[in-house]
N, C-alpha and C positions, 0 to 999 in steps of 0.2 A: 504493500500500500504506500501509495506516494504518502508525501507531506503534506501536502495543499488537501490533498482527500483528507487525511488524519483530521486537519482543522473543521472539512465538511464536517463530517461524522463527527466532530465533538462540539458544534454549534447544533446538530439537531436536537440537543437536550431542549433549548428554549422552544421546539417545536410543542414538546409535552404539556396538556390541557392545565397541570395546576399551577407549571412553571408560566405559562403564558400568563393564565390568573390573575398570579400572584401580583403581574404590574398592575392591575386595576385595582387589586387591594391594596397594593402601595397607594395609589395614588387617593382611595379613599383615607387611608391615612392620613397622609400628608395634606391634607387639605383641610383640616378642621385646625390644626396645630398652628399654621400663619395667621388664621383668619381671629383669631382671640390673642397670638403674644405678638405681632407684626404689623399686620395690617389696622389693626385694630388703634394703635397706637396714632397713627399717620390719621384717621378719621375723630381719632378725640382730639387730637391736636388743634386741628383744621373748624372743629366745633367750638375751641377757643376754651378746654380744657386747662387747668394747669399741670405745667410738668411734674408737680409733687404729687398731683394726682393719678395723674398717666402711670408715674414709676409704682405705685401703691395696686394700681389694674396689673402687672405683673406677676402678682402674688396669685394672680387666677390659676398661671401656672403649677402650682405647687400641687393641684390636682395630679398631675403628671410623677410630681414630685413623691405622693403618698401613696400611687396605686397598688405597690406592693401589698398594701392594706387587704384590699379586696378581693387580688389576684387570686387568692386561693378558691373563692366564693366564684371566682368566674370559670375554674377548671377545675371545679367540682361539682355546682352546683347545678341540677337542672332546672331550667323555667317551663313551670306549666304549660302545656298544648306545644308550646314551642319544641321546645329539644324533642318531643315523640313527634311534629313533624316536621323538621329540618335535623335533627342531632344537635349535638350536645354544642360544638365548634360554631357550626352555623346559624344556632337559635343565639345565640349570645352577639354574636358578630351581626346577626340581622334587626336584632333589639338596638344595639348601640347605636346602630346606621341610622335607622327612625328618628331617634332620638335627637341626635346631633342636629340632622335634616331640620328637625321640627324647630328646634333649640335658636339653630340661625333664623329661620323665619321672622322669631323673635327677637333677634336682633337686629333685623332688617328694620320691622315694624316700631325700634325704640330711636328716638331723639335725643342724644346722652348730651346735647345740649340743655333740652329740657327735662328729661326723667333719667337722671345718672344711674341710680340704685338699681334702674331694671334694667341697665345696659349691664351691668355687674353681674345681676342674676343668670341672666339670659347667658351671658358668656362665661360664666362658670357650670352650665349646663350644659355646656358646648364642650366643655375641657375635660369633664367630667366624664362625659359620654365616649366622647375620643379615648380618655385613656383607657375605658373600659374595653373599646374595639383594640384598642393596642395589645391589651392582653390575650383576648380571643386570637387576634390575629397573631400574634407569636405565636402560639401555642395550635394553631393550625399548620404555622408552616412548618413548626418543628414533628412535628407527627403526619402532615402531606404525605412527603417523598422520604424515599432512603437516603441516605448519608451523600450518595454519590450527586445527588440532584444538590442539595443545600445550598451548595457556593453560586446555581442557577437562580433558585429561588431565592436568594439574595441580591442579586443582580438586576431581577427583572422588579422585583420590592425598590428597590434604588430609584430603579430607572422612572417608575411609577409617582414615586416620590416626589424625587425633583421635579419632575413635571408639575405635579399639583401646585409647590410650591410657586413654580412659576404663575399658576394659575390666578392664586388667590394670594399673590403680592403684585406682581404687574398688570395679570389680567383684573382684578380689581380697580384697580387706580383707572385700567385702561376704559372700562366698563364706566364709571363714576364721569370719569371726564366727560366720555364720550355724549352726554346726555347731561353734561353742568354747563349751564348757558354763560356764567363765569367764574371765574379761577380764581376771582377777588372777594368775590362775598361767599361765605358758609350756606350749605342748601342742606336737608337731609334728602332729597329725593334720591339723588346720585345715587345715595350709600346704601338706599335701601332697596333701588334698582340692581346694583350691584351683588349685596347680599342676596338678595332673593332668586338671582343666579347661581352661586353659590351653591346655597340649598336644594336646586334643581340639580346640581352636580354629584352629588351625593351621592343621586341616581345612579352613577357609575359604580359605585358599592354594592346596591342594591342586588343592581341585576345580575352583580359577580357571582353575589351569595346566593341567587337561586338557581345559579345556573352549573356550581360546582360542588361534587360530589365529597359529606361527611366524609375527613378520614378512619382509618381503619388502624386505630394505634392500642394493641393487646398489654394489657399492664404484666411487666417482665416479671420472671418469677421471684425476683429476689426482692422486688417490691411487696410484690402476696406475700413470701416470707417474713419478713420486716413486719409490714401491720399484722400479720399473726399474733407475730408476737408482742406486740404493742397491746392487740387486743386480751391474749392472757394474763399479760402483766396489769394489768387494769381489771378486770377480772376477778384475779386474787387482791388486789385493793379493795374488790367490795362494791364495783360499779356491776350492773345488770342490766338486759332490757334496753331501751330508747336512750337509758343515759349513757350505758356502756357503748351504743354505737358510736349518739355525737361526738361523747369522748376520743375515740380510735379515730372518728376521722377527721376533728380538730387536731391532734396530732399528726397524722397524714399530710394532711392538707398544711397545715400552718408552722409547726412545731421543726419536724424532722428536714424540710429544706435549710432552715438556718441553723442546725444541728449540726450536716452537714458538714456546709460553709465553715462554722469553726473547729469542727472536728479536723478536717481536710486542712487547712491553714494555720490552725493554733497560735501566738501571739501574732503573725504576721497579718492575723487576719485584719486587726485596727489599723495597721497599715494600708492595707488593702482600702479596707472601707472607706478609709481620710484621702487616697488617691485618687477612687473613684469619685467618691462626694467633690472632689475641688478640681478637677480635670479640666473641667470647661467653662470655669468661673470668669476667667480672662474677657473670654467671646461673648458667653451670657448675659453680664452684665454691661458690657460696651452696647449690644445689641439692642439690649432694650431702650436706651433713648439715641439711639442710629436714624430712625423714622421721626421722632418729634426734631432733631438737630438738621435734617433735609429741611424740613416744614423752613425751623429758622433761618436757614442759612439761602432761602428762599428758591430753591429747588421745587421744580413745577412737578405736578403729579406725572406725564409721560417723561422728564427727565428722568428721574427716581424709577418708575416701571421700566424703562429702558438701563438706565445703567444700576441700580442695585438690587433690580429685581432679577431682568430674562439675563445680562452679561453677569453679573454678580451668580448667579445661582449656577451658568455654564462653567464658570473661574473653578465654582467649589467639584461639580463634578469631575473638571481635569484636576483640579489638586486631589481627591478622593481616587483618580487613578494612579496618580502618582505615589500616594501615599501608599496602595496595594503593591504597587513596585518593589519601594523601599525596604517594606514590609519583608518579602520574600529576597531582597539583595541584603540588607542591614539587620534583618532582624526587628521583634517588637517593640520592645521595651529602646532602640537607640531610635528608633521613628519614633517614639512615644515622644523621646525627650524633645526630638527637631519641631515635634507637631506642634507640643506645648511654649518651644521657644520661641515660634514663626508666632504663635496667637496671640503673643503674648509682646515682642516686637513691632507686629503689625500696626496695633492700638495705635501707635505713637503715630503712624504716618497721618489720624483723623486730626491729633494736636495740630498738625502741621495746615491742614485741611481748613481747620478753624479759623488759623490766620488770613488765609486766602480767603476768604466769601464765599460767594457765590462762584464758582469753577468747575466746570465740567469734566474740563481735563483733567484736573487734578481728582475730580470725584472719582475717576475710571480708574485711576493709578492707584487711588486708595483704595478702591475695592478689589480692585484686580488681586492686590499681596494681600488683603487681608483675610477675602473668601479662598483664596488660593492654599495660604496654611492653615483653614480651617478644613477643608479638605482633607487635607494631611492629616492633621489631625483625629477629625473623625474616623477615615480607614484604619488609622492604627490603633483608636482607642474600642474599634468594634471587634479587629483580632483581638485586643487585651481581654476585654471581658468574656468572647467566645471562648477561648484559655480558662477561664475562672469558671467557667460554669460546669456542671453534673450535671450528664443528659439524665439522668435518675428523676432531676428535678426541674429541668432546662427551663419548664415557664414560669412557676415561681420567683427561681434565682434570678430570673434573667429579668423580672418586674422587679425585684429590689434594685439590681444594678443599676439600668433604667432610670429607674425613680431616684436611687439617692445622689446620681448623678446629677439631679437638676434641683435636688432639695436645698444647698449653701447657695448655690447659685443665684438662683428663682429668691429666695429672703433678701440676698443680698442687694438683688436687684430691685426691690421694693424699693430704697431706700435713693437712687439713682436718682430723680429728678428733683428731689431734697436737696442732694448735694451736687447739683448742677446750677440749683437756684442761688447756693450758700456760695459756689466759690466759682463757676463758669464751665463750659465748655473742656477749654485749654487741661485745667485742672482735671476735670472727670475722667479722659480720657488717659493721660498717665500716671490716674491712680488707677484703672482697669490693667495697666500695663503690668506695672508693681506688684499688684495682686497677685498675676501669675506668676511670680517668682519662686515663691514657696512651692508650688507645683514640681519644679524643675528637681527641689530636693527630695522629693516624696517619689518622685519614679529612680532614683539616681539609688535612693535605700530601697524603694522596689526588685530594680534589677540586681543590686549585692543580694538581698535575701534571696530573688528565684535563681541565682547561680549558685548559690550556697548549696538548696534544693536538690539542683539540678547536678551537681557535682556530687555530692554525698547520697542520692537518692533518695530523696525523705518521702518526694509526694508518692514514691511509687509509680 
């Protein structure tokens, strides 16, 4: 077999129905997540919001931040009518989809000029809802396909993504414009034209989900084993009945995944945890007043959708392929470090940006390095966590990681348009810089402890 054929034959994997899917479930994904910590921003701005409030609307996030809460309840629990006729993956995934749909509606329909409190509501039911499909849908693709698909089905989840984001950051703005009779006075029509788009888009989830086949994922035997015995030992405690089951499977379900984790890790694991939690603090928090700071620095809605939405978001997919490069030429943990340096570097170049004004050019050279090693970044920091995970427990773990990844973050970012108002621009952005410092030490003791590991053999 030639070589050019070899590449044939190992591209027809994306031919496969779940792997194809899987982009429209990305891209339901990714669509709810800009449209409350993103977009969201740029439209309360423009309603003549303050920034200490804007940064305060960030904390919506923190939904995302807590899902591990629930994770267990979504990959255990059945919903009535649903799960017996869709299963168990697809009745969860097609609840949250509704939801969200509905969710925006209602933020379409709110004036956070005039009724702030329901623009909060409404998009924290939106964030809420998302994280819930976030769970469902991990925990679909990790039980889909066999092992050999996974690197596809993450691919074509990517590809899905980014797009949405594209959708519901530039196509927003682009949608809003397109129907704002002017660029100088505040309208809600735009935003709710826009949003209510949006919510039709959902649709694209929708149909995924009716249209793709429950997985077929048999719990391994050493699982059965394990709750056996969780269940006897509970048991001879004295539990019976209704209570002895909740018992066993609140253990199950909640208990024995973070058992695991420090069983498998032992002191390293605080380390682990404080790495994970501050990984993307740098980005995070720069991010969230990125869109109210366009607004000021008088950047038109199709400037911003053009260059930090549709070029901004292509910058980070070529830096995410680069970062997959690195990955397999350098290793994890030395791409972890470059990822964390570039994010954290980058920051400075919006100081710079401040000075300038209003600048296009310079808008595009700022976003170009900064989506670029955020890229990087994120491909190295999704091999770190794949590494850290037990397929035993793979959707669980992999909701805490997720989640506490954006819980320092997301707080910290709360507090962002406070201290934008108290010291400026200039200042905010290389204090986002500095922030990421500490990061650079916590993978440097990362990578000594997993060589340590890995030389002496601990983790097995």
């Amino acid at each position: 077999m030639s070589a050019s054929s070899g590449w044939l034959a190992s591209l027809k994997v994306y031919a496969h129905p779940r792997v194809a899917g899987m982009f429209f479930l990305g891209f339901s994904a990714g669509l709810p997540l800009i449209l409350v910590l993103g977009t969201l921003s740029y439209w309360l701005r423009e309603a003549g919001v303050d920034r200490s409030t804007i940064g305060y609307f960030s904390w919506i996030g923190l939904a995302y931040g807590f899902k591990w809460v629930w994770s267990p309840l979504v990959d255990r629990l059945p919903l009535p009518l649903l799960t017996r006729l869709f299963g168990r993956r697809r009745a969860w995934l097609l609840l949250s989809q509704l939801a969200i749909a509905a969710a925006l509606v209602g933020m379409a329909g709110t004036d956070p000029a005039q009724t702030l409190e329901r623009m909060a509501w409404c998009a924290l039911a939106v964030a809420f809802a998302s994280a819930t499909q976030d769970i469902a849908l991990d925990a679909y693709r990790i039980e889909a396909v066999e092992q050999r698909l996974q690197g596809a089905m993450a691919a074509t989840y990517q590809g899905g993504y980014r797009i949405a984001m594209i959708v519901a950051s530039a196509g927003v703005l682009w949608l809003a414009a397109s129907v704002d009779l002017t660029d100088t006075v505040y309208e809600h029509g735009p935003w709710r034209f826009a949003y209510l788009v949006m919510a039709a888009c959902m649709g694209v989830g929708v149909v995924t989900t009716l249209l793709i086949r429950e997985p077929d994922a048999p719990v391994s035997e050493d699982t059965v084993q394990r709750e056996a015995r969780t269940r006897e030992w509970l048991a001879r405690e004295g539990l019976h009945g209704p209570l002895l089951a909740l018992a066993a499977w609140v253990h199950g379900a909640m208990v024995s995944p973070f058992v695991d984790f420090v069983r498998r890790y032992r002191w390293q694991a605080v380390l682990l945890l404080a790495l994970i939690g501050s990984y993307r603090i740098s980005d995070v928090v720069m991010g969230i007043m990125a869109n109210a700071f366009y607004v000021d620095m008088g950047y038109t809605k199709d400037e911003v959708a053009s260059v930090a939405k549709v070029y901004g978001v292509g910058m980070t997919i070529a830096g995410a392929a680069i970062g997959g490069v690195l990955t397999a030429r350098m290793g994890v943990m030395k791409t972890l470090f470059l990822g964390a340096l570039l994010s954290s570097a980058t920051n400075l170049l919006f100081v710079w940006l401040a000075g300038r004004g209003h600048d296009v050019n310079g808008l595009i050279f700022a976003v170009s390095a900064d989506n670029l090693s955020a890229g990087i970044a994120s491909s190295a920091f999704v091999a770190y966590l794949s590494g850290l995970t037990n397929v035993a427990y793979s959707a669980t773990q992999y909701a805490l990681f997720s989640s506490l990844m954006l819980l320092l973050p997301k707080f910290v970012a709360g507090f962002s348009g406070v201290y934008v108002d108290a010291h400026g621009y200039e200042a905010f952005f290389t204090g986002t810089a500095l922030i990421g410092l500490p990061v650079l030490v916590l993978v440097l003791l990362a990578a000594r402890a997993r060589g340590r590991d890995q030389g002496g053999g601990a983790r097995g």
